[in-house]
TIBA-96519 format. One record per residue (C-alpha): residue number from 1; y, x, z. Coordinates in nm, 2 decimals. Layout:
BEGIN
{num=NUM | y=Y | x=X | z=Z};
...
END
This chain:
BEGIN
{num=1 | y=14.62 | x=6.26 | z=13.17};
{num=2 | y=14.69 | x=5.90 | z=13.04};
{num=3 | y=14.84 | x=5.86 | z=12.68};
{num=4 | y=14.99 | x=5.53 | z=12.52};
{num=5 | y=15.13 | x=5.56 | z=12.17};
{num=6 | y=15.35 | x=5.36 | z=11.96};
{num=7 | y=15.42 | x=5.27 | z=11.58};
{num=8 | y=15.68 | x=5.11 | z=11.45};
{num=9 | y=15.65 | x=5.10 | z=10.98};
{num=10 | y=15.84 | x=4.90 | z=10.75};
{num=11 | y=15.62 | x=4.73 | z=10.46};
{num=12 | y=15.88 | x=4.77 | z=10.21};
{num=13 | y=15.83 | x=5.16 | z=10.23};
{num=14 | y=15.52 | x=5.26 | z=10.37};
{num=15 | y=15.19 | x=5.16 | z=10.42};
{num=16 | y=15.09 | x=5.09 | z=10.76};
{num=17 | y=15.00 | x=5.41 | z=10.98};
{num=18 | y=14.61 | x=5.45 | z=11.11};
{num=19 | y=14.63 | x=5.39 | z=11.44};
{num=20 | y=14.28 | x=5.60 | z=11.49};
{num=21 | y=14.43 | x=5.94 | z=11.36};
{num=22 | y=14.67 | x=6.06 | z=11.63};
{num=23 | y=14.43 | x=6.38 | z=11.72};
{num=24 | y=14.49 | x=6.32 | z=12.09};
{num=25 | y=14.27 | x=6.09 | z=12.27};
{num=26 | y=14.47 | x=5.72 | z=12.32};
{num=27 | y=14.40 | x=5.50 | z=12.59};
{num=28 | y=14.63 | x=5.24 | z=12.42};
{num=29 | y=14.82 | x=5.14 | z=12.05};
{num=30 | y=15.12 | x=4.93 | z=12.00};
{num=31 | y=15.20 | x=4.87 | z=11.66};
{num=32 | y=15.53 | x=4.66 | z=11.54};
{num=33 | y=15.62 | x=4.58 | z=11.20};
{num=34 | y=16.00 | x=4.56 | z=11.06};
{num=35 | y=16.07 | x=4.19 | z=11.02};
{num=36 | y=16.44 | x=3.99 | z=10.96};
{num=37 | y=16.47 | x=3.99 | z=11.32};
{num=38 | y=16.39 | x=4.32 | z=11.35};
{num=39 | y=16.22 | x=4.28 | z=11.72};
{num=40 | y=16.03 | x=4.52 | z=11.86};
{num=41 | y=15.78 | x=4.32 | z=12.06};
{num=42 | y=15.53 | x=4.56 | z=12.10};
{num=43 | y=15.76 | x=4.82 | z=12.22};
{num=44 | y=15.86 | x=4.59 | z=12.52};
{num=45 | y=15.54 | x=4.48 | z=12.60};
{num=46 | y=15.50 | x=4.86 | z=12.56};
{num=47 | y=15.78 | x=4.88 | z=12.83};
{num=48 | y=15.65 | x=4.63 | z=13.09};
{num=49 | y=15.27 | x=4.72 | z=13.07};
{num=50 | y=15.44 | x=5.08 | z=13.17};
{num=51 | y=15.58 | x=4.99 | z=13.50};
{num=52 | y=15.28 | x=4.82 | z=13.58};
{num=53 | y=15.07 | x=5.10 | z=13.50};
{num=54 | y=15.22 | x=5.40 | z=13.43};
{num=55 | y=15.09 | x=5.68 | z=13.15};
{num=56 | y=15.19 | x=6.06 | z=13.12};
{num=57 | y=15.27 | x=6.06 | z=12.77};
{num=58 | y=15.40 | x=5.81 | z=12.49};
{num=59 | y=15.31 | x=5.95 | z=12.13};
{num=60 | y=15.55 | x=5.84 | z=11.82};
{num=61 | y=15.56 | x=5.96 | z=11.49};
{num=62 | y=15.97 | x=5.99 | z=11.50};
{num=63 | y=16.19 | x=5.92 | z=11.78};
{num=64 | y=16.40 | x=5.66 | z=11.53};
{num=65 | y=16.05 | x=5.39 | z=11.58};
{num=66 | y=16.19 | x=5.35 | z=11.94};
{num=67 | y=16.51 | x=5.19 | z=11.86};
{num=68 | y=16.71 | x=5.02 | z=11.54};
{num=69 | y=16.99 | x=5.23 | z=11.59};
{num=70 | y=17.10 | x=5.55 | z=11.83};
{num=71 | y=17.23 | x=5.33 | z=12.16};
{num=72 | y=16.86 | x=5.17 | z=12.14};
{num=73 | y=16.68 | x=5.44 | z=12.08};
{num=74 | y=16.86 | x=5.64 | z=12.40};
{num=75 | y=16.83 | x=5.35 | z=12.61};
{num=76 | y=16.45 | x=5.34 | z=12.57};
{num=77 | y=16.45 | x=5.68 | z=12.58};
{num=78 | y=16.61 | x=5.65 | z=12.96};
{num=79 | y=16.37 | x=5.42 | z=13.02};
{num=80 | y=16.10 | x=5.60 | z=12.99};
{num=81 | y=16.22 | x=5.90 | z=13.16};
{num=82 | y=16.29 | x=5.67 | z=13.44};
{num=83 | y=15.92 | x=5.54 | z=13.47};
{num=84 | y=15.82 | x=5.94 | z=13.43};
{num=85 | y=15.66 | x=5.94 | z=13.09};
{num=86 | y=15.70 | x=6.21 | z=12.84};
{num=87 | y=15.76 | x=6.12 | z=12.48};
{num=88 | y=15.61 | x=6.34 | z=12.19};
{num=89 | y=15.76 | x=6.27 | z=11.84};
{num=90 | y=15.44 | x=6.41 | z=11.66};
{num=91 | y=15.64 | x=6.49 | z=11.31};
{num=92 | y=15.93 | x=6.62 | z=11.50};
{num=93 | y=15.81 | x=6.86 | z=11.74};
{num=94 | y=15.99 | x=6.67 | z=11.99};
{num=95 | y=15.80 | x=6.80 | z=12.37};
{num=96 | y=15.51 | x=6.82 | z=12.20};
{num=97 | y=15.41 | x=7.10 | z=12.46};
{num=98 | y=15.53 | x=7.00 | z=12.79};
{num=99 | y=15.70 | x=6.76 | z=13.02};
{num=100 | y=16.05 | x=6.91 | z=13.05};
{num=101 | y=16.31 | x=6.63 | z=13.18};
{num=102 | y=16.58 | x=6.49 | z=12.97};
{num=103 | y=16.83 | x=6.54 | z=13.20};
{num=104 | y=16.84 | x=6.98 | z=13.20};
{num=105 | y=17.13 | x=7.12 | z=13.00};
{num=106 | y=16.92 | x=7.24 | z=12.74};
{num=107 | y=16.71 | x=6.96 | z=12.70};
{num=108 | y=17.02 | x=6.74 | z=12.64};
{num=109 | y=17.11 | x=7.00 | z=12.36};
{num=110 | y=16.82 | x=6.98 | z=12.18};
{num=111 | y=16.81 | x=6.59 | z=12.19};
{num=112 | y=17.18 | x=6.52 | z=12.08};
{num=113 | y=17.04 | x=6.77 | z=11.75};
{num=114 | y=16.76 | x=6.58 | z=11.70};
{num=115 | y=16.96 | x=6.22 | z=11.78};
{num=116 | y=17.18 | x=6.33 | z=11.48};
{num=117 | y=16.92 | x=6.37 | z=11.24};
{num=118 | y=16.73 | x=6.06 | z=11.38};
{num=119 | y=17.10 | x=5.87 | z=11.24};
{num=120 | y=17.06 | x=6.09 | z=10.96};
{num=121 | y=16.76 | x=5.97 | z=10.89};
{num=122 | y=16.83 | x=5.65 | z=10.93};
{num=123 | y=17.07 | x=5.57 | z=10.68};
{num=124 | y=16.84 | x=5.73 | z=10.46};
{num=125 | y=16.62 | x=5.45 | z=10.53};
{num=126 | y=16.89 | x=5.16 | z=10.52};
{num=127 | y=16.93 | x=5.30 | z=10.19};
{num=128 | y=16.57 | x=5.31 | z=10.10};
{num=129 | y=16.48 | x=4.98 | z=10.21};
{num=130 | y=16.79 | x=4.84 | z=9.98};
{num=131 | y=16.62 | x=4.97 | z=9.70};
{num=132 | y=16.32 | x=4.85 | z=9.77};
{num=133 | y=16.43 | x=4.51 | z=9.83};
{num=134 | y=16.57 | x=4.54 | z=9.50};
{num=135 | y=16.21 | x=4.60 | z=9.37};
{num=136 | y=16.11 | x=4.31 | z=9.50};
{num=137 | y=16.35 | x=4.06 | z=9.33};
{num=138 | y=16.19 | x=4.31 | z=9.00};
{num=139 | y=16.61 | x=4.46 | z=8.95};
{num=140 | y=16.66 | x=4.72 | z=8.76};
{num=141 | y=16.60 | x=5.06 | z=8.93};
{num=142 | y=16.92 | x=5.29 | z=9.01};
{num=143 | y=17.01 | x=5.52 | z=8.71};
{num=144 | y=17.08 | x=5.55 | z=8.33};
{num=145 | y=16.96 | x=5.28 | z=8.13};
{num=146 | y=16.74 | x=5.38 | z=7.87};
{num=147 | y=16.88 | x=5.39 | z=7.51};
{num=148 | y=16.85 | x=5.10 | z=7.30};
{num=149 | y=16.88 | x=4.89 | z=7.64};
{num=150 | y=17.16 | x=4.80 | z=7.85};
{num=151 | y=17.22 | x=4.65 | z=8.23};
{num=152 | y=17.29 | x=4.26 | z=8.25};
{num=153 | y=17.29 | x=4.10 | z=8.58};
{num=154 | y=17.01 | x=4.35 | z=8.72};
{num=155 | y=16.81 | x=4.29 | z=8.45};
{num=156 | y=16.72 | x=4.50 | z=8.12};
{num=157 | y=16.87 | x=4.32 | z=7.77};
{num=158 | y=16.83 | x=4.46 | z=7.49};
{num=159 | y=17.13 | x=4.64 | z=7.31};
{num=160 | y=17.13 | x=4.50 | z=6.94};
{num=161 | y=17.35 | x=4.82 | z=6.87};
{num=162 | y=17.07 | x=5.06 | z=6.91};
{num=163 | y=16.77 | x=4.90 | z=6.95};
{num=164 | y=16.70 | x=4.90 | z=6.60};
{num=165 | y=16.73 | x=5.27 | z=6.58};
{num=166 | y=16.47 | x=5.29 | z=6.92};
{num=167 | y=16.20 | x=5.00 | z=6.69};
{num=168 | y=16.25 | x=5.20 | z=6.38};
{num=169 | y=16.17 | x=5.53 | z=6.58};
{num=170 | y=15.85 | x=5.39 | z=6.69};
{num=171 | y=15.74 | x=5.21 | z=6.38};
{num=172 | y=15.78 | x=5.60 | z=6.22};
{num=173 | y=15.56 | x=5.75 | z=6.48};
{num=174 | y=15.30 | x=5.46 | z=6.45};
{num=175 | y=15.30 | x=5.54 | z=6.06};
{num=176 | y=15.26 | x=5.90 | z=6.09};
{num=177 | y=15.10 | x=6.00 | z=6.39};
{num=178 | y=15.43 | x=6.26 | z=6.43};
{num=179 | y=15.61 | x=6.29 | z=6.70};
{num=180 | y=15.87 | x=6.58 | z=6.57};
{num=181 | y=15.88 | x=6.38 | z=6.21};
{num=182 | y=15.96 | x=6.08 | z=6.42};
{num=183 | y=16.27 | x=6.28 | z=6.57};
{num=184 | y=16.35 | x=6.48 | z=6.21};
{num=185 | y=16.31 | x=6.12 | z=6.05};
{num=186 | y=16.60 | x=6.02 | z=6.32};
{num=187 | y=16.82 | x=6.22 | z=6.29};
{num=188 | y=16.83 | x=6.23 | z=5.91};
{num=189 | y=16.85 | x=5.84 | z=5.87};
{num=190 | y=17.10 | x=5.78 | z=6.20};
{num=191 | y=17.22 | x=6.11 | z=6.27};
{num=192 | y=17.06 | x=6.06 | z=6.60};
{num=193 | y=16.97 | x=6.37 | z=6.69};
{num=194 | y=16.72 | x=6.42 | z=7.01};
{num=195 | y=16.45 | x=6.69 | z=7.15};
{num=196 | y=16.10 | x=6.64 | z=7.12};
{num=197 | y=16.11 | x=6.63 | z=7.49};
{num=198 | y=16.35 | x=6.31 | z=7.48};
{num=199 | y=16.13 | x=6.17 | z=7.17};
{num=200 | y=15.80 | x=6.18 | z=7.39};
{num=201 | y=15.98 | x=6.00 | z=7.70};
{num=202 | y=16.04 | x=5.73 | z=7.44};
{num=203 | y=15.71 | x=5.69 | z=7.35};
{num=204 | y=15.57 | x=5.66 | z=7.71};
{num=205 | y=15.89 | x=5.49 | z=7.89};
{num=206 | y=15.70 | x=5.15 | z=7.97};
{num=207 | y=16.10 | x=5.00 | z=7.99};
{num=208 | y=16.03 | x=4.98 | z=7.61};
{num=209 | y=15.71 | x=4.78 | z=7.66};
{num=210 | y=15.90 | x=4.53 | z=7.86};
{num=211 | y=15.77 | x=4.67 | z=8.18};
{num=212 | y=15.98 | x=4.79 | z=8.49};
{num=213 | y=15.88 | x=5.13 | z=8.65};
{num=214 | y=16.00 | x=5.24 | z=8.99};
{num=215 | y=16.04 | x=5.60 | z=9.18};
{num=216 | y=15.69 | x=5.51 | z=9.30};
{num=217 | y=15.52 | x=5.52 | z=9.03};
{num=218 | y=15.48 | x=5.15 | z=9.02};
{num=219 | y=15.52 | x=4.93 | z=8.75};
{num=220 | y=15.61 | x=4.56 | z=8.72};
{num=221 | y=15.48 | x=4.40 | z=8.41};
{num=222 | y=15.68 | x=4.13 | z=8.17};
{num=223 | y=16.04 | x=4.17 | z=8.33};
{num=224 | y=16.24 | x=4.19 | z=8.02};
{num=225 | y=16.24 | x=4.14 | z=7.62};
{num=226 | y=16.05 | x=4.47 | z=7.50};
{num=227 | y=16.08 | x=4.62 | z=7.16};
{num=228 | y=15.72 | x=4.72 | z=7.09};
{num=229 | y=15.44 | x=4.49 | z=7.14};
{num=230 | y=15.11 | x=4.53 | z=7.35};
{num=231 | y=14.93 | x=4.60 | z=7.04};
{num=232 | y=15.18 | x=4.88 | z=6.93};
{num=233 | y=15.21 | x=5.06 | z=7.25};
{num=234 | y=14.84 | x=5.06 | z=7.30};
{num=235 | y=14.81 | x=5.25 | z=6.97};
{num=236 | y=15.09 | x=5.48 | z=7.07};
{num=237 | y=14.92 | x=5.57 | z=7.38};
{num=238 | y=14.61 | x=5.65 | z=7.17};
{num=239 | y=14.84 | x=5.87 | z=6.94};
{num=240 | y=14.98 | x=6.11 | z=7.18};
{num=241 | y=14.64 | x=6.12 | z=7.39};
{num=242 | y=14.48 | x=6.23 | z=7.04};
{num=243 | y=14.76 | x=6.46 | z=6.95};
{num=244 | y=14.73 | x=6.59 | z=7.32};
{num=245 | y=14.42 | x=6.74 | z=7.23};
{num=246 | y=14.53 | x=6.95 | z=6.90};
{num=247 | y=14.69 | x=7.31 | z=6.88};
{num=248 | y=15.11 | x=7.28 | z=6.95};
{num=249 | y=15.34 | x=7.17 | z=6.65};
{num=250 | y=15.01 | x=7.09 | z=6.46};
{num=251 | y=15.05 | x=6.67 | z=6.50};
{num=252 | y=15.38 | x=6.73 | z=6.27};
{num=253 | y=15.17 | x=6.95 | z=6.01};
{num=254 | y=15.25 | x=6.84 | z=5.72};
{num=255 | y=14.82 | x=6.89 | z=5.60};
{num=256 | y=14.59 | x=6.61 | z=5.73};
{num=257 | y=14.33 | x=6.90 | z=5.84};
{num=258 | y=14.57 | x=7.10 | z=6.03};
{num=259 | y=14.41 | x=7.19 | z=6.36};
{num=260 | y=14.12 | x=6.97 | z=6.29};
{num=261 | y=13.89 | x=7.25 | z=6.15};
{num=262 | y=13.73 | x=7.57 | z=6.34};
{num=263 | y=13.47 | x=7.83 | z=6.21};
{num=264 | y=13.15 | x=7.74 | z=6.37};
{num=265 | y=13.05 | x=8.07 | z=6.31};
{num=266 | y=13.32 | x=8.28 | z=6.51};
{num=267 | y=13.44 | x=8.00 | z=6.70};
{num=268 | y=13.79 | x=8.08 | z=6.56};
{num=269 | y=14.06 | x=7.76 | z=6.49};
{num=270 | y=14.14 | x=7.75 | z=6.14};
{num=271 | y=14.48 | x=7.80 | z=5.97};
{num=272 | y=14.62 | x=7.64 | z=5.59};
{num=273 | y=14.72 | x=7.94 | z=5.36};
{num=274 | y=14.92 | x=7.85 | z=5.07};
{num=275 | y=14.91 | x=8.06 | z=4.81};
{num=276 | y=15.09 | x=8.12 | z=4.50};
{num=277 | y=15.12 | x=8.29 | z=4.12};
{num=278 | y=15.42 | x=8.46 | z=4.05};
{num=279 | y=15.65 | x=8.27 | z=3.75};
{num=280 | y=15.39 | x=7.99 | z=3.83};
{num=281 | y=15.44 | x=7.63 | z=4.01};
{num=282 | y=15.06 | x=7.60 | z=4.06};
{num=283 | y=14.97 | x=7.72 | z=4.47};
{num=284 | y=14.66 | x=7.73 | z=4.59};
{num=285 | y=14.58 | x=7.61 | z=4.96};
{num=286 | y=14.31 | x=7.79 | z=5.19};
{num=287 | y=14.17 | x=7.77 | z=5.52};
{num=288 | y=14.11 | x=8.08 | z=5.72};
{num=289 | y=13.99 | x=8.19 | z=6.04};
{num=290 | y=14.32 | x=8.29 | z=6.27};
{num=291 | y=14.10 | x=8.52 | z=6.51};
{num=292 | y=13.83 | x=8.59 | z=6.36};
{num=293 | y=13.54 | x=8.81 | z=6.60};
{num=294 | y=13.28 | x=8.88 | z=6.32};
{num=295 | y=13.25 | x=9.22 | z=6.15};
{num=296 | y=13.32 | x=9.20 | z=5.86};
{num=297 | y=13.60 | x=8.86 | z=5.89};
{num=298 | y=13.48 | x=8.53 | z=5.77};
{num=299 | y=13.61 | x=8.49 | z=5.43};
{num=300 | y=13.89 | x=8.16 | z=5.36};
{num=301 | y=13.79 | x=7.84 | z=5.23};
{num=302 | y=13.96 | x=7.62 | z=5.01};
{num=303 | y=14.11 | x=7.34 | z=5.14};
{num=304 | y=14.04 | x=7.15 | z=4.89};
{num=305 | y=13.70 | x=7.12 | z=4.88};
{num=306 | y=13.69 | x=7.11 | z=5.26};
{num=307 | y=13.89 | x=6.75 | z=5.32};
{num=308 | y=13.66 | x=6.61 | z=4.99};
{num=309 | y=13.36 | x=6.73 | z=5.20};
{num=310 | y=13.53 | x=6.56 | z=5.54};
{num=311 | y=13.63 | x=6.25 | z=5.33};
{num=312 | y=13.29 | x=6.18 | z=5.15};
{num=313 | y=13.14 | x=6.27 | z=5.52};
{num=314 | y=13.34 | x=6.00 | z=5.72};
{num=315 | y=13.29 | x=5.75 | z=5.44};
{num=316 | y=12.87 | x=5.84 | z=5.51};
{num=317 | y=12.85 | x=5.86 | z=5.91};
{num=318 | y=13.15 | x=5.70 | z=6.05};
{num=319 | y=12.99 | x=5.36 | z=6.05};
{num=320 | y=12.66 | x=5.53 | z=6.19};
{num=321 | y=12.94 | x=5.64 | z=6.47};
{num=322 | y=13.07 | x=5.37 | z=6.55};
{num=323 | y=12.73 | x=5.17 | z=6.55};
{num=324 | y=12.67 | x=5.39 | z=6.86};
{num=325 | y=12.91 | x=5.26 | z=7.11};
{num=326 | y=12.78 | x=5.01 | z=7.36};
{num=327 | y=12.94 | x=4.71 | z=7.22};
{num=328 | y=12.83 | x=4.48 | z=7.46};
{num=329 | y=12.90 | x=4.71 | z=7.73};
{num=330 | y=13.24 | x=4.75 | z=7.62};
{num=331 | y=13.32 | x=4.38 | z=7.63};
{num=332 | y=13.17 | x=4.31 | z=7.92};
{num=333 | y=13.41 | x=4.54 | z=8.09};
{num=334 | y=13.67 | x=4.37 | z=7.90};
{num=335 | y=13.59 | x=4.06 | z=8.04};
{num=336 | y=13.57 | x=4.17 | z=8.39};
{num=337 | y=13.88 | x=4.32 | z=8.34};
{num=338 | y=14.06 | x=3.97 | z=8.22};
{num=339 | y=13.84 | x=3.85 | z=8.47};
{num=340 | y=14.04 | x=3.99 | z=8.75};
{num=341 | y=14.39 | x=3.93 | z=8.55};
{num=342 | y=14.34 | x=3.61 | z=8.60};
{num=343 | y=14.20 | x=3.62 | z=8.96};
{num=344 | y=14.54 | x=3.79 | z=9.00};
{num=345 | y=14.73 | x=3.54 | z=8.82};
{num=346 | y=14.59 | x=3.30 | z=9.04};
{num=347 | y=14.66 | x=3.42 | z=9.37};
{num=348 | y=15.02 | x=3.46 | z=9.22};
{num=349 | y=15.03 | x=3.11 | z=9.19};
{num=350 | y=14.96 | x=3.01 | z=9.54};
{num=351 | y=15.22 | x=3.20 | z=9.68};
{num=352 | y=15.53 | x=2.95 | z=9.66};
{num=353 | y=15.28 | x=2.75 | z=9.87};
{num=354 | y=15.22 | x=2.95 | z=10.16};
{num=355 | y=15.61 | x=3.00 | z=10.12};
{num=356 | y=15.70 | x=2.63 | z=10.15};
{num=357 | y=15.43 | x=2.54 | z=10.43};
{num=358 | y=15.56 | x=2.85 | z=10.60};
{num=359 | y=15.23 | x=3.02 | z=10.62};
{num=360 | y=15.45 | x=3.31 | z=10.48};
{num=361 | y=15.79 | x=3.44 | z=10.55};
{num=362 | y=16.03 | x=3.49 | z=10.21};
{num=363 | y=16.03 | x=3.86 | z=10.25};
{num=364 | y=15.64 | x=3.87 | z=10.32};
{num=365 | y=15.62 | x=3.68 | z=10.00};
{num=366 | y=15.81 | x=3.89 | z=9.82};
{num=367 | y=15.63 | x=4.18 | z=9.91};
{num=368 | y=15.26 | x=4.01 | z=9.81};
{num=369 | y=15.44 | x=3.88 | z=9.49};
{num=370 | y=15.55 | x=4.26 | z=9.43};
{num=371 | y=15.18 | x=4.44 | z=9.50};
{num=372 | y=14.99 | x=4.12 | z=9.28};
{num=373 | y=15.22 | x=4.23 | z=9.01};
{num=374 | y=15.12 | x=4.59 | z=9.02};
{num=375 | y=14.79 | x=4.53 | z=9.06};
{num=376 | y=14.81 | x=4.30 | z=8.75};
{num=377 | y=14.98 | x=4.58 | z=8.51};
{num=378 | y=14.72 | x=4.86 | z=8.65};
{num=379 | y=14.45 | x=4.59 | z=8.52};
{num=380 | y=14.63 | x=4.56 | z=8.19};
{num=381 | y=14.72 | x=5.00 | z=8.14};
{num=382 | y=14.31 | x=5.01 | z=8.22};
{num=383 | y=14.25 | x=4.75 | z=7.93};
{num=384 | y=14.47 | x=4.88 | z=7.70};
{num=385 | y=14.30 | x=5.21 | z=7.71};
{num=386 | y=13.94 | x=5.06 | z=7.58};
{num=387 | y=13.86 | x=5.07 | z=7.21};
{num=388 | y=14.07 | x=4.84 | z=6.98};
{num=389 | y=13.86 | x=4.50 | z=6.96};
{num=390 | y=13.87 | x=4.55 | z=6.56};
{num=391 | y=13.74 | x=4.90 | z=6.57};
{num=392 | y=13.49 | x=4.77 | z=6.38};
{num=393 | y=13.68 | x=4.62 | z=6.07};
{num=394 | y=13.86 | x=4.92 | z=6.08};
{num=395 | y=13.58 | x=5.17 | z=6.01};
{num=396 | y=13.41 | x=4.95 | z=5.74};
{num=397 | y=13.75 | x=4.96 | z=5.57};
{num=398 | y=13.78 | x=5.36 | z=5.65};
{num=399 | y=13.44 | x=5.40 | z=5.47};
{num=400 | y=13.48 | x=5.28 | z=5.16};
{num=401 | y=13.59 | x=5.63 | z=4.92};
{num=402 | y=13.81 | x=5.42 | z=4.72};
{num=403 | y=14.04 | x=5.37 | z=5.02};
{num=404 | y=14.12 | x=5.76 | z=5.03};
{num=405 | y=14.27 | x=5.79 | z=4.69};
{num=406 | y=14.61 | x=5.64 | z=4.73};
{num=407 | y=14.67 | x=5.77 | z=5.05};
{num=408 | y=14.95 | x=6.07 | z=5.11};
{num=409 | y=14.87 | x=6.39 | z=5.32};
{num=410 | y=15.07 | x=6.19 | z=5.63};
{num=411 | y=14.85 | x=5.94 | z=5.57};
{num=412 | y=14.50 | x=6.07 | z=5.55};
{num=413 | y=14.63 | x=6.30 | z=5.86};
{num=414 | y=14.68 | x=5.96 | z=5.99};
{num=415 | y=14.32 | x=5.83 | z=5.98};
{num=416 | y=14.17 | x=6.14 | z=6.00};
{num=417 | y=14.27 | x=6.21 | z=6.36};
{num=418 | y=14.23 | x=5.85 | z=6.46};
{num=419 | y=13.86 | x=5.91 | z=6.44};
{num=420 | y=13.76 | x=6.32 | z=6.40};
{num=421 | y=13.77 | x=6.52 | z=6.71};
{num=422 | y=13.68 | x=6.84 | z=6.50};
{num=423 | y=13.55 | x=6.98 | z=6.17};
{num=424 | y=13.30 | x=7.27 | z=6.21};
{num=425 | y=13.26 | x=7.47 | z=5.95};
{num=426 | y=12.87 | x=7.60 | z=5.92};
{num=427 | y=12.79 | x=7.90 | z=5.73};
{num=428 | y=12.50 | x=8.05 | z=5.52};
{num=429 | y=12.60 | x=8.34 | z=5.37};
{num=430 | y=12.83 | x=8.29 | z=5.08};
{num=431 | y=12.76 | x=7.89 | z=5.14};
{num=432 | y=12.89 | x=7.67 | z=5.36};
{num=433 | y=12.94 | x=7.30 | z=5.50};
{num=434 | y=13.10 | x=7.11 | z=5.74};
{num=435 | y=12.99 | x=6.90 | z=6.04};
{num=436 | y=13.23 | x=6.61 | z=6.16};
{num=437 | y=13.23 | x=6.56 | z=6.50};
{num=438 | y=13.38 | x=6.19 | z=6.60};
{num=439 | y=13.58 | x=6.09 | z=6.90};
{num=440 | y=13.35 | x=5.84 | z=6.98};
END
């Protein structure tokens, strides 16, 4: 038993097939690529090398690679039933089991059905590869635009209207560290009203950044005017990854230790209490153990005393912390990083080259232009997940206990969470301390 097979992919939407993974045993590949011409050279070489020498079966993924439209794909289809070959459409089931001819009533059946959904399928495609070729001139994906944006000659522009509401949205959540006081703070100074859900696309949409993300999951870096900066959206990203990690609705707390502190000693999270004297404005805040294991319970804390402790133990070990990351490490993976921007950058620039000594067709060099620029903002998402370069500065400044005394709850929550992955609270007996555990 003799078996050719045949590919036939399109750049724009697929990466090309491996030609070594049919699971049947190949004597020969032909491979064709969609070009402008759309010619199928492959598949008539395919044709003539078949009448010379004749195999059993021709494998396909799908019965549309044999043709550009339905009249090509039944002409080659009465082709090779008139050399004697079978064709198997692998993802299609078509005769995958046996030679049965085309020519038997039912046979004819089944293939007009599956004809249909090759056209089907096919428009599909047309419409697929115009979206994709819209990718490649870096236009606007299909759909809403997002708010505080609007669509201008396939291009993002910024919508002076409402922008300011979208920058003034983020500058709150870059204050506070909250993303529900973020979308309180909204709709009480706009009457914007949005979900938390909406509020947290926001904060990750990279259209905001100036960056255009497609149905792929790509992104395309520097396409329009953005409305945060690098810098910013860096620290948002570090916001919500550090707010990923504490108990729900906690990030909005209005107390900088809430769901920062657990009970070392019964492993339970700990809870603020506010308590209060009747006829009195004076309240008293606590922090106690919400499932507490031990026999008899862990008694509260005062809160108090517990973010002094935290404060005057940040201001004594965060340096120490932050003394222990790799520096040097850190910006030699910076560099090779940039490193490879640029290496990137480079190869961009060549391009228009290639293109006008015709080493490159326009559409090829759209679709190298396209991948360099992915490539380049996966690069630049790795780097903007390292360590701030000032990280440094930043904890000298943290350390100093004079810095804590002006700050307000939102604030210290703020700072706290930027560096603290937990408080445990050790006990001995009717005593107690805490130990600060870092991010770092």
């Amino acid at each position: 038993m003799r078996i050719f097979a045949y590919t036939y992919s399109d750049p724009l939407l697929e990466a090309a097939p491996d030609i070594e993974s049919w699971g049947w045993e190949v004597e020969k590949t032909y491979q064709d690529f969609a070009n402008s011409s759309n010619n199928r050279l492959q598949l008539q070489q395919l044709l003539e090398d078949s009448r010379r020498d004749t195999p059993d079966y021709l494998l396909v993924r799908r019965l549309n690679e044999l043709g550009n439209n339905i009249t090509n794909i039944a002409a080659n289809l009465g082709k090779l039933e008139a050399m004697g070959i079978t064709p198997i459409a692998l993802e299609q089931g078509y005769n995958a089991s046996q030679k049965i001819p085309l020519s038997s009533n039912d046979s004819q059946a089944d293939l007009l059905k599956l004809l249909n959904e090759v056209q089907s399928q096919q428009r599909s495609d047309r419409i697929r590869q115009g979206h994709a070729r819209n990718r490649l001139d870096t236009v606007t994906p299909p759909g809403k635009v997002p708010y505080g944006y609007r669509r201008a000659k396939g291009k993002y522009s910024i919508d002076r209207s409402t922008s300011g509401i979208v920058k003034d949205f983020f500058e709150n959540f870059l204050l506070y560290g909250s993303l529900r006081g973020a979308v309180r703070y909204l709709a009480k100074r706009y009457g914007k009203k949005i979900s938390v859900t909406t509020g947290r696309r926001w904060l990750s949409n990279p259209v905001y950044r100036g960056d255009t993300a497609y149905c792929n999951n790509e992104i395309i870096c520097n396409t329009h005017t953005p409305i945060i900066s690098r810098e910013e959206a860096a620290q948002i990203d570090r916001l919500l990854r550090r707010n990923s990690r504490l108990p729900r609705r906690t990030a909005s707390a209005p107390r900088s230790l809430a769901g920062l502190v657990r009970c070392k000693k019964c492993q339970s999270k700990m809870t603020i209490t506010r308590v209060t004297i009747r006829h009195k404005k004076t309240e008293y805040l606590y922090l106690r153990p919400i499932k507490c294991s031990q026999n008899p319970k862990c008694s509260a804390i005062s809160y108090q005393e517990v973010l002094e402790a935290t404060i005057k133990e940040v201001c004594e070990s965060l340096m120490n912390a932050v003394a222990g990351i790799d520096f040097p490490q850190l910006d030699t993976v910076k560099k090779n990083i940039a490193a490879s921007i640029e290496n990137q950058h480079k190869i961009l620039e060549t391009i228009p080259n290639l293109l006008k000594t015709e080493i490159l067709d326009t559409q090829t060099a759209k679709l190298r232009t396209y991948k360099i620029r992915t490539e380049i903002s996966a690069l630049e998402a790795k780097l903007a997940t390292l360590p701030p370069a000032n990280l440094n500065s930043i904890a000298n400044l943290v350390s100093i206990p004079q810095f804590w005394l002006d700050l307000s709850e939102s604030e210290r929550r703020f700072y706290l969470r930027e560096f603290i992955q937990e408080i445990e609270i050790v006990r001995d007996g009717k005593k107690w301390n805490i130990e600060v555990i870092f991010i770092f």
